[in-house]
C-alpha positions, -999 to +999 in steps of 0.1 A: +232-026+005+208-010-023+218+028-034+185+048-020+175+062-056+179+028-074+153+017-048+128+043-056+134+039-097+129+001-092+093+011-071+087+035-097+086+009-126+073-019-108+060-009-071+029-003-057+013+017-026-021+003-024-048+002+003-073-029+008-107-031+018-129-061+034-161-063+051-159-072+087-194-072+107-170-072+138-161-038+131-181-009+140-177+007+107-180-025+090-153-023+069-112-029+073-087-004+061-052-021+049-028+007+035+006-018+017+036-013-005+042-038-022+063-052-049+063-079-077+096-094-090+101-129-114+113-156-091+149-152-106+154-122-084+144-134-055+175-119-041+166-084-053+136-090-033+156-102-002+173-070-003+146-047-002+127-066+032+166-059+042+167-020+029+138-013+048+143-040+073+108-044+074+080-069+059+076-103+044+082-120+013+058-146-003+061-169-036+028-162-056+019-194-080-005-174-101+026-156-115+056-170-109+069-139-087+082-132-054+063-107-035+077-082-007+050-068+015+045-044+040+012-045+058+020-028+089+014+008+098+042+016+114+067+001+097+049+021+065+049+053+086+084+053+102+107+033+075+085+032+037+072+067+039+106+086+047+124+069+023+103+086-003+103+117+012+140+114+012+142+103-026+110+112-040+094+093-072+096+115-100+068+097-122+032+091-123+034+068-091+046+101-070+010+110-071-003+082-057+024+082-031+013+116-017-023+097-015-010+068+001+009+089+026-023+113+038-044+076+041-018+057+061-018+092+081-055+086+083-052+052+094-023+060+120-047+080+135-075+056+135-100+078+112-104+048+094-126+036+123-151+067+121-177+066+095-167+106+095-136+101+079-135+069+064-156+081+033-128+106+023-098+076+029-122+053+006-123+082-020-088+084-019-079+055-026-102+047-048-081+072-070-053+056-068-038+026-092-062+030-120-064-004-139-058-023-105-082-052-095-104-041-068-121-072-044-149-042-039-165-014-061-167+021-045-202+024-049-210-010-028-186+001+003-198+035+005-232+018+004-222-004+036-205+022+054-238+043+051-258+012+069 
């Protein structure tokens, strides 16, 4: 079993809490909310990876080409709300991530709630978000789903 605070120094260096958005016509909002943590690791420790699906005992692992890494996901809601979330609450991140943490936790607290649906509140989760990760490659600019949401 993984020590707790070696967990959240190995997210702080290479982790990432990250929301997604598509554009879905199907939706009445037209656009899809997808809050993740997430974390990339060379394919030498894909038993590091293993560990952490088991430490949270939660999410799935994928092999990405484009890299050579192993990815461990974690896509849904709840598992982010009653297993990711509390573990950083319990041994908080210390460095520049821990802000983007506290912004991932109010959006997946958003989401849990289904604001994402309203065209109310989805405008603020979109904002924050979009303050997150600088540097990170974005399928979508701001501008162009704020656009779409105000159709």
């Amino acid at each position: 079993m993984l020590d707790p605070w070696y967990v959240t120094g190995l997210i702080e260096g290479e982790g990432i809490f990250g929301v997604s958005f598509n554009l879905r016509k199907k939706l009445s909002v037209g656009i899809e909310t997808r809050p993740y943590f997430a974390i990339s690791l060379n394919r030498r420790d894909l038993e590091l990876v293993k560990s952490l699906q088991a430490f949270f005992s939660c999410g799935g692992i994928r092999f990405s080409r484009g890299d050579n890494t192993y990815k461990y996901e974690v896509r849904s809601v709840k598992d982010l709300m009653k297993k990711v979330i509390p573990h950083f609450e319990a041994y908080p991140l210390k460095g520049a991530k821990a802000g983007d943490f506290e912004k991932f936790k109010r959006i997946c607290a958003m989401v849990n709630a289904n604001l994402h649906l309203s065209r109310k509140h989805l405008p603020q989760i979109i904002e924050l978000a979009y303050s997150m990760n600088w540097g990170g490659k974005r399928k979508y600019k701001k501008k162009d789903l704020l656009r779409e949401l105000a159709r």
